[in-house]
TILUMPA-847302 format. One record per residue (C-alpha): x, y, z negated; residue in three letters. Coordinates in steps of 0.05 Angstrom, whole numbers, plus 5000, padded with zeros to 4 digits. Layout:
BEGIN
XYZAla ...
END
This chain:
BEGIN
500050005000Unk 505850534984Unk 508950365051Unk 501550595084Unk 501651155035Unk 508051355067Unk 506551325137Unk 500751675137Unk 504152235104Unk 509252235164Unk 503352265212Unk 500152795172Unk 506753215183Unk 507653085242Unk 499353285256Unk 501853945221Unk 506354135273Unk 501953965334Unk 496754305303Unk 500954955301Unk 501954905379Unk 493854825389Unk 493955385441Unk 500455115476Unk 497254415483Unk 489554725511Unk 495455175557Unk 498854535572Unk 491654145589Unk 489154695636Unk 495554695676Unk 495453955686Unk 487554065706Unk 489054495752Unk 494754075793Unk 490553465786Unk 484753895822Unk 480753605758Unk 477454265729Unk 469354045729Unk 469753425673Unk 472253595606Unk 478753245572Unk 475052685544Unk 480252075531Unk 487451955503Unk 488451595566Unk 486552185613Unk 492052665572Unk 497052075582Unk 495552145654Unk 496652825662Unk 502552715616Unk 505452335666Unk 502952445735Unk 500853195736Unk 505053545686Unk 512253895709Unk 513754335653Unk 517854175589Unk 514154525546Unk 507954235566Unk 510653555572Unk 512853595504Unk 507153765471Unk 502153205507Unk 507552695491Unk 506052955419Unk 498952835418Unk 499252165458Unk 505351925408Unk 500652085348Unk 495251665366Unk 498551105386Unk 502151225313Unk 494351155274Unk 493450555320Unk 498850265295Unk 496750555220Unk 490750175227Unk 493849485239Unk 498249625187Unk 492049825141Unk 488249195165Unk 493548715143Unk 495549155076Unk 488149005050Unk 482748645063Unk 477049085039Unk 470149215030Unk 464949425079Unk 466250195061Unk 474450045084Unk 472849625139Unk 467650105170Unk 472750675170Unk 477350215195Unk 472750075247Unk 470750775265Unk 479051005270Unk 480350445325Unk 474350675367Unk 475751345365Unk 482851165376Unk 481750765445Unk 484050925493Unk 478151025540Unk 474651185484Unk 468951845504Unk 470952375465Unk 466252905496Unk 461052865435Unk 466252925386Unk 466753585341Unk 470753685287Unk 467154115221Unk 469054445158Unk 474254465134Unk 477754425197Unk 478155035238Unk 481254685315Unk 474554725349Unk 473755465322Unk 480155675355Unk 477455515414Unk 473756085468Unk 465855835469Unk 466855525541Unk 472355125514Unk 469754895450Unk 463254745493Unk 464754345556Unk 473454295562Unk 476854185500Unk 472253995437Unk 472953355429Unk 481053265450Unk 482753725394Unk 477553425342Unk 480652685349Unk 486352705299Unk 483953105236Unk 477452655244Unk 481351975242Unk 486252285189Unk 479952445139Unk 478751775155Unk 484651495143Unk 485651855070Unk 478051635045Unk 480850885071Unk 487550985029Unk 482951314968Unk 477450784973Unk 483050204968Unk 487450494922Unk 481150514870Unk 478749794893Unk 485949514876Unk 486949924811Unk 479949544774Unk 482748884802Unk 489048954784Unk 490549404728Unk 490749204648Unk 487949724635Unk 481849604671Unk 481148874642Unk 482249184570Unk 476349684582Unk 471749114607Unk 474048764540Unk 473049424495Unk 466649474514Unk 462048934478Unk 465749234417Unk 464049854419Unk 457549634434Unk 456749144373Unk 460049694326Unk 453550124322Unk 450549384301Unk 455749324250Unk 455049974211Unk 446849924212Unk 447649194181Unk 452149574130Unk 447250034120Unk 441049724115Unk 445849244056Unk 446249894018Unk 439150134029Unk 437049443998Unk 441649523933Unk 438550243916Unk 431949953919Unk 433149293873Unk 436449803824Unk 431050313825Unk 426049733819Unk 429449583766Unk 429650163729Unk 421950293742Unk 420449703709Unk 424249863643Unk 421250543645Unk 413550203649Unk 415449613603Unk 409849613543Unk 413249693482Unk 414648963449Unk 407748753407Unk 409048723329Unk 406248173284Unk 399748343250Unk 399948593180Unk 400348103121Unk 399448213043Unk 406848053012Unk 406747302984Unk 407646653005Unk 405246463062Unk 403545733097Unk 405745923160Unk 
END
């Protein structure tokens, strides 16, 4: 788990840095549009950037900065195999497991896909961009990253109750701490008992009739 810990964080740097080139990259995309003669569809695949990567793109700069984006993804691909193997999971891990390699297809459609709050990538966008060109190509990685830290959060909590002492000693703690409550009213209701047998008590020698004497006799001898 560390070792996924780690990588991710490596991504997540490296996501840091492409993200502070946004407007090269969307620079980068419409020049390879335009010498493709591809400027009706949007950008709507990882496979369609590696293609103007690699067929349709003749400036450094530009070059550099698709390579980025394609060398990311195929990075979280890799993640996920990792993440897959790391832990099994539950239905919550495997479902965001599940989602991340979609969205990280490479024919997958992006076109529909819009990232929200707190990311800002599709706001940096002009309205025609964010609209019909470039939405979805720049909402893939933060998407997939969220993704990705929920999996590493979600497992990390799931391994800690199976796993840790501390855990097991909580689950033993508690019928203890239940029963103690039990324990102090047993206790109490002991002493509750032993006030009322001594105040019984000492009502009846308060109401006890004084002790009957013997009826009067004339001195003498008596028979009896």
């Amino acid at each position: 788990m560390n070792e996924v810990v780690e990588t991710l964080r490596k991504i997540e740097d490296k996501y840091k840095l492409f993200q502070q080139q946004q407007f090269t990259f969307i620079r980068a995309l419409e020049r390879s549009r335009e010498e493709a003669h591809d400027l009706i569809r949007p950008v709507s695949s990882i496979v369609q950037v590696q293609c103007y990567k690699d067929h349709h793109c003749y400036n450094s700069t530009d070059r550099r900065v698709l390579s980025m984006f394609v060398s990311i993804c195929s990075e979280l691909r890799c993640l996920c195999r990792r993440m897959e193997a790391v832990h099994a999971g539950d239905s919550v891990t495997k479902g965001l497991l599940e989602k991340c390699k979609v969205l990280l297809n490479d024919s997958n459609d992006l076109t529909a896909l819009r990232a929200t709050y707190p990311h800002r990538v599709v706001n940096l966008l002009s309205l025609e961009e964010a609209r019909h060109r470039y939405g979805g190509v720049v909402s893939l990685l933060p998407i997939v990253l969220d993704s990705m830290r929920e999996w590493v959060t979600h497992s990390k909590r799931k391994l800690l109750c199976v796993v840790s002492p501390s855990c097991a000693m909580c689950k033993k703690e508690t019928p203890a701490s239940q029963t103690e409550p039990a324990v102090q009213t047993s206790d109490s209701n002991e002493n509750t008992v032993q006030l009322q047998e001594k105040d019984f008590q000492k009502f009846l020698a308060a109401n006890q009739p004084p002790p009957k004497k013997a009826p009067w006799r004339p001195p003498g001898k008596h028979p009896y």
